[in-house]
C-alpha positions, 0 to 999 in steps of 0.5 A: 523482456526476460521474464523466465523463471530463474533455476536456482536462486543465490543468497546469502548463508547468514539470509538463510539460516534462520528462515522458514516458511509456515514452519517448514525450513527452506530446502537448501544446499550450501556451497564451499564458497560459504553461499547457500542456494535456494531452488525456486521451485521451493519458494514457489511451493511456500509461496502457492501455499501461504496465499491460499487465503487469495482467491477465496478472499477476493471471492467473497469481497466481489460479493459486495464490491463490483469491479474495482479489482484494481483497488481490492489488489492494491488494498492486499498489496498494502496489508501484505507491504504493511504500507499505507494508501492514498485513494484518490476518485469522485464520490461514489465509488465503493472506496469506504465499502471495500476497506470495509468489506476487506476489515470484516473478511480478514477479521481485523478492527476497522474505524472510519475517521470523518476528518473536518476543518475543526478536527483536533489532534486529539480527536484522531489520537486520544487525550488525557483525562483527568480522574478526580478520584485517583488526582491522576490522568487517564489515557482516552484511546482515539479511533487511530487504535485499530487495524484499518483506518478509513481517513475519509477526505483527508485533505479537509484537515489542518496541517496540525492535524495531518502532523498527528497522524505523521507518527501513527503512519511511520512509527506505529505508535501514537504519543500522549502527554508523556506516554508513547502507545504502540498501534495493533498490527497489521496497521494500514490507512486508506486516506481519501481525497476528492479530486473533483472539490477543492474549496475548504480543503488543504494541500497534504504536506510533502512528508506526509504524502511520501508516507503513503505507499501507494496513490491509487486512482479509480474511476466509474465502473463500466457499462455492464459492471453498474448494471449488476451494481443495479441489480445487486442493491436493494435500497430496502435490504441491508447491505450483503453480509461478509463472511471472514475467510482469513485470519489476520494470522495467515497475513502475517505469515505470507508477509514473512513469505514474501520476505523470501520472494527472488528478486534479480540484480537485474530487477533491483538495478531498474527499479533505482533506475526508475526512480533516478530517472525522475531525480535526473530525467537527463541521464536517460534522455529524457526532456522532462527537467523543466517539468520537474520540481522534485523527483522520487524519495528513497521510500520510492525505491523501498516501496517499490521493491516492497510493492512488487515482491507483494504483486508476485505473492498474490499472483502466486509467483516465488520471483519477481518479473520486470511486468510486477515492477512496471505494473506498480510502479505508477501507484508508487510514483505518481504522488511522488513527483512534483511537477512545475508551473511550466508542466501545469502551463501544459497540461501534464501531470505527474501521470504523465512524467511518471508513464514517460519514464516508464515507456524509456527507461530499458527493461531487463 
């Protein structure tokens, strides 16, 4: 596996013109040939200077979430990607607390949305209401308007429901009655599901579930890990306090950093074939057709690239390795690839399709 640091990165002049990080230009030199040349060396410097705000922020969550550091990463690469993530694991696992903790350390709006089998659209939405005095409608805002959404059990919803969230989660804005509202920004929901319980739940359509940036699947913390969760709680205190350490400001501003983050030819060539590998398992040797009933969307191939470029950010690197793709891809895919009656017949899963292509497909 190559993983060394390019010398200098090459773009296009028309990319470079106009960018800047944290109001400073990019250092740049621009040949006769009309192409311009970045050193890595400076979008490392932007990149260790815009993710300050990291490990201080991963500092005071480990405050109040123990463990879980595969789920406070993927969170941030959420936020900074501006995608959204489906959380899958047992009652109990701190999944509410840490989109909540994450919400007060960043300073942003935060609302947790109970979804049952007799939700309404507008229950998620808003309404209109009508106004005697004026003989007019109003528009009634529902908890879809903040920064963070806990969409808690997800799947407990009817499929009209989980259509009314479709718009908020792709477009960013909401329609009501004849009025289209635009949602804040950062905009980022955590749905969750039980994997565990399946009586009165309903399956996520397809196109819903390819909206979600990454599925995340977390397990019981370890031995020593529920012992400090023993000694940290208390069932008489209130839970511990989260001091805000970002500004949702400095979010931004590392999003147009990570814009700028190299990434290879080499890099982009394996993620598309990552992704083809689950559409055509056959082009790469792969005897997993009969398992297969529908391969990865385009998003996946956005998203990964989305997703790594983040990885690298908070890993406070200005390029992208083949390790950053392979570590995320799993998040990326798996709910992505639909297996057969035959795969179910087997026991396999789509874990077990996607850790298959990942262990074949060559890496640069």
């Amino acid at each position: 596996m190559d993983t060394q640091t390019p010398e200098n990165i090459n773009y296009d002049k028309a990319e470079n013109d106009q960018t800047s990080l944290n109001g400073n230009s990019i250092d740049s030199t621009t040949t006769h040939s009309g192409r311009q040349f970045t050193s890595i060396q400076t979008i490392n410097d932007a990149v260790q200077q815009a993710s300050h705000w990291v490990r201080p922020l991963e500092q005071e969550i480990s405050h109040v979430i123990v463990g879980q550091k595969h789920l406070v990463e993927r969170l941030l690469v959420g936020i900074l990607s501006n995608g959204h993530i489906l959380l899958e694991g047992v009652p109990g696992l701190a999944k509410t607390l840490a989109l909540k903790t994450l919400a007060d350390a960043i300073q942003t709006g935060f609302r947790r949305i109970q979804f049952t089998p007799d939700m309404l659209p507008a229950d998620i939405i808003g309404t209109e209401i009508y106004n005697p005095r004026d003989v007019s409608f109003v528009v009634k805002k529902g908890p879809v308007f903040a920064n963070l959404i806990l969409a808690d059990e997800i799947n407990r919803a009817p499929a009209k429901v989980q259509s009314a969230l479709l718009e908020a989660m792709q477009e960013r804005q909401v329609t009501i009655g004849e009025k289209t509202l635009v949602l804040p920004d950062p905009f980022l929901v955590m749905a969750t599901q039980n994997p565990i319980e399946q009586e009165g739940t309903y399956p996520l359509p397809e196109a819903q579930v390819d909206r979600f940036m990454l599925k995340v699947v977390i397990t019981y913390p370890s031995v020593s890990e529920e012992r400090i969760i023993l000694d940290m709680v208390d069932t008489t205190e209130p839970p511990a306090k989260v001091n805000p350490v970002v500004h949702v400001d400095d979010i931004m501003r590392s999003r147009r950093v990570i814009n700028t983050i190299y990434m290879d030819d080499k890099i982009k060539s394996y993620i598309v074939s990552l992704v083809y590998a689950t559409r055509d398992p056959q082009a790469y040797n792969l005897d997993l057709k009969p398992y297969i009933q529908n391969g990865a969307s385009p998003r996946a191939t956005i998203n990964l690239k989305a997703a790594s470029k983040s990885l690298a950010f908070l890993h406070g690197r200005g390029y992208v390795t083949p390790e950053d793709v392979k570590s995320i891809a799993m998040d990326v895919l798996r709910h992505r690839v639909s297996i057969t009656y035959e795969a179910e017949a087997e026991a396999l899963r789509s874990d077990d399709i996607v850790r298959k292509i990942l262990n074949t497909v060559p890496v640069p």
